[in-house]
N, C-alpha and C positions, 0 to 999 in steps of 0.2 A: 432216400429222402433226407436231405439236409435237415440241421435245426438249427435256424436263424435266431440273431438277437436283433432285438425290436431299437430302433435305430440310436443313435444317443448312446448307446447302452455301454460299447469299448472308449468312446473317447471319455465318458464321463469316468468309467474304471482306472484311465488314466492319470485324469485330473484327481480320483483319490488319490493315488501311490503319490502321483507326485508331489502333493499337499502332506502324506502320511513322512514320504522322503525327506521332507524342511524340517521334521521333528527330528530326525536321527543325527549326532555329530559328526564331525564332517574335519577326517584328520588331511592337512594337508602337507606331501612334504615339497620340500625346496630347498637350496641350498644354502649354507651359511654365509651372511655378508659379511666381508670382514676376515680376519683371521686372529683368532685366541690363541697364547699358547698354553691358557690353561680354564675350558670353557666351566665355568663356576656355577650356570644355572644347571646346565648336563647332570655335572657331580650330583649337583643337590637334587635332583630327580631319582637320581639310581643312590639316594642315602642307601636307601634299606637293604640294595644288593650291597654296597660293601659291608655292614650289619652282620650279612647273611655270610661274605667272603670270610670275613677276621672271627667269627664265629665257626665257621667249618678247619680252618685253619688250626685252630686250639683244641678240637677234636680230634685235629688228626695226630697234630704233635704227640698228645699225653693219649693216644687211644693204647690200650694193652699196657701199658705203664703201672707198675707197682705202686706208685705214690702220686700218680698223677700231677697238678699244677706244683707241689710240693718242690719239681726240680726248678722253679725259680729261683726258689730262696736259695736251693743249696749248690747252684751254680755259683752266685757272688760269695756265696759264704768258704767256698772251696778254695776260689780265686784268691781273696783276702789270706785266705792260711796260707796258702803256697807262697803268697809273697811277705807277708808278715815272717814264715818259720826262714825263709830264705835271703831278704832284706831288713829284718829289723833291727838287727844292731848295725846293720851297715848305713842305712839310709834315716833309721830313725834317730830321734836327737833327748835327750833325753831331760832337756826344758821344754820340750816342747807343749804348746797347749793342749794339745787332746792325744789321747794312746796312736800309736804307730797303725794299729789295727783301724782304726777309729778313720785316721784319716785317708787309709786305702779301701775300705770298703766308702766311702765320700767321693770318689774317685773310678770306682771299679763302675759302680752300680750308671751314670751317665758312659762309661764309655761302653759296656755292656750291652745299651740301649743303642747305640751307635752301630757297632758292630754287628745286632741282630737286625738291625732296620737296613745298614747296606747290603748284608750275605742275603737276605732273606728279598728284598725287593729286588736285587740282580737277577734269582734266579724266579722269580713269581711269573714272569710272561713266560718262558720254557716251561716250569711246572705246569701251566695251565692250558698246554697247548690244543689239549682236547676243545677245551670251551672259546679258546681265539678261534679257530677254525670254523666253528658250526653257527656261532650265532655274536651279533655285534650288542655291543656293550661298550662304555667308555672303558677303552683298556687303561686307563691312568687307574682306573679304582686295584688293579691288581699289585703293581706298586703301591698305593695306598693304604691296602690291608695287610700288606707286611708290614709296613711299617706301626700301623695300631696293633698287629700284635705283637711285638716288641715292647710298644707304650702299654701294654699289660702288664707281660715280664717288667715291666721298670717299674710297675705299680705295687705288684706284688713282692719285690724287691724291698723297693720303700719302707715295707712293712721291719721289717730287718735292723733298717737304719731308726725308722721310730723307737725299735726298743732297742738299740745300741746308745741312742744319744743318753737317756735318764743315767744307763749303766756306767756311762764316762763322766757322768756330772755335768753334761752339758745341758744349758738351757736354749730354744733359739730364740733369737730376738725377728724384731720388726723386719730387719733383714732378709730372714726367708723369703720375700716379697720378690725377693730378686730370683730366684731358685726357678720359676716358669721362664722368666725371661731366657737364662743362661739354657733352658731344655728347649725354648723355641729354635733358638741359634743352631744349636745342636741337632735337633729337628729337621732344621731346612736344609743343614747342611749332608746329612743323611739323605733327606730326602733326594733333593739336586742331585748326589754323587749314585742313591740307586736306580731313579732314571733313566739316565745315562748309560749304565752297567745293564739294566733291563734291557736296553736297544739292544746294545754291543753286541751282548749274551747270543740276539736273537741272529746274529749275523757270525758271531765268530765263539764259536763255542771256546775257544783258548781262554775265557775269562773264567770259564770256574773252575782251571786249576789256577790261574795266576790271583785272582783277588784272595783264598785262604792265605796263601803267605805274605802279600801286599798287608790284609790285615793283622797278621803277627808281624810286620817290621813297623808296621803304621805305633803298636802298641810303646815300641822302644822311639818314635818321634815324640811323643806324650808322654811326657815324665812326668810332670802335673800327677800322674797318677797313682806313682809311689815314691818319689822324692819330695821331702819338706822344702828341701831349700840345696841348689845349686848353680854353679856360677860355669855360665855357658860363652862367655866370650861378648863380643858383640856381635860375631859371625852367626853363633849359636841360639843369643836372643833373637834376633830378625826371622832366622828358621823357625823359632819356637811361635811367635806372632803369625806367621804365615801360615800356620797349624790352626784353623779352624777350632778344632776339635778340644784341641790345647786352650786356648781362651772360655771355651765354653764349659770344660773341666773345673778348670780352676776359681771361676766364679761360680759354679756352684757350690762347690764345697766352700766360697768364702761366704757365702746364702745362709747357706746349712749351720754351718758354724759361726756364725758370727766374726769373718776375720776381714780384715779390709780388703776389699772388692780390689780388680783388676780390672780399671773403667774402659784403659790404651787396647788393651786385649780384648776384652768383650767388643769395643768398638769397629774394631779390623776384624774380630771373627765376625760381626751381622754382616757388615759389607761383604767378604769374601762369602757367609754362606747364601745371600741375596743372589749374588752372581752366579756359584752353581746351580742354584734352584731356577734362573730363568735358563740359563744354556741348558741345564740337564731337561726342563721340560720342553724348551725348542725344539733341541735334537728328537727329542720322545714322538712331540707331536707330529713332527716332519717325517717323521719311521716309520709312524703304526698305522700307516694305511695297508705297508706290505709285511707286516708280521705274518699273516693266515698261510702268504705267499711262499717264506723264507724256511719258516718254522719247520 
């Protein structure tokens, strides 16, 4: 013996669900019109995982460490001796406005920043190949948070150079104003060149033996960074202008210090890091559909 429902009774249970259904959100996907090469609202959605990325990051670096964040400071402060005990009577001058030491730690601490935000975003899509593989996420945020923890290291650094300035007698002026600008440049030009190296990485593993030594000859095109003052040709200025890095150096320490800016320089390094930051995220964006693929 059956038991019926008295009639009405299934379609009106439908008309509830289906009335109950209008209340619940209703994700739709589709695809993007258009093409970005660097989609901005994405980013701003997944803030909190890169939050989450450049935070796990600095856990891993200083985990079991003696002294924990402590080796910021004394990575620039090691740099500085080694080239202070090694060039100071050769390269330092002894009118010069601020100590020998004074003016390579002005110098070390930006290109420091430089050198952790390319080594570390080259290898950040390799490092993370567990999480490329299994779930999507904008991979741009993985280059991203190498790069913000470097901008830690450079922050904690800072600190350094706050109490070096009183100690030399330096005061800074209005000038420091300039100091974000010269680290944007810097910045984008890091940014743009690890990009690029993240793709690379993900196809030709020969880049992480070749980029450690690229960046120890990269340090000898950047004299900015322990030379006050030398006379490089016209062959040799041109070279040094095409140096991104080089522009970006030297104006800030003229920030920091108060010494007249280098406007020609700073100008040709935005333009040049402008250009790596749009080819390096081209190339990125045009790649990382087959990272999961390659990896």
């Amino acid at each position: 013996m059956g038991i019926g429902l008295e009639p009405g009774t299934q379609s009106s249970t439908r008309e509830e669900l289906r009335a109950e259904g209008d209340d619940l959100p209703v994700t739709v996907i589709e695809p993007r019109s258009g093409w970005q090469i660097i989609d901005f609202r994405e980013l701003w959605r997944a803030r909190e995982l890169l939050m989450f990325l450049i935070w796990r990051d600095i856990k891993i670096r200083y985990k079991q460490t003696a002294i924990g964040a402590a080796w910021a400071i004394l990575q620039p402060l090691a740099m500085v001796a080694g080239l202070t005990f090694a060039l100071g009577r050769i390269a330092g001058e002894a009118n010069a406005a601020v100590p020998y030491w004074l003016f390579v730690l002005t110098g070390m601490l930006p290109w420091l920043l430089f050198t952790g935000s390319v080594t570390q975003a080259a290898m950040s899509v390799v490092n993370n190949q567990q999480l490329v593989t299994k779930v999507y996420f904008p991979r741009l945020l993985l280059p991203l948070s190498a790069v913000g923890l470097a901008v830690i290291d450079f922050l904690v650094g800072c600190v350094v150079l706050a109490i070096g300035l009183p100690i030399a007698g330096v005061t800074p002026t209005a000038q420091i104003l300039l100091a974000p600008l010269a680290m944007a440049v810097l910045l984008a030009t890091a940014l743009g060149l690890g990009l690029g190296l993240s793709a690379l990485t993900v196809r030709y593993r020969d880049f992480r033996v070749i980029l450690p030594l690229v960046i120890q000859l990269g340090m000898f095109l950047t004299p900015g960074i322990f030379l006050q003052s030398a006379k490089f040709g016209p062959l040799g200025e041109a070279i040094l202008l095409a140096n991104p890095v080089q522009g970006a150096v030297v104006n800030f320490r003229a920030a920091v210090l108060g010494l007249p800016p280098d406007w020609l320089a700073l100008a040709i390094a935005a333009a040049e890091a402008t250009v790596l930051l749009v080819v390096g995220a081209a190339y990125f964006r045009r790649v990382e559909k087959g990272f999961a693929d390659v990896i």
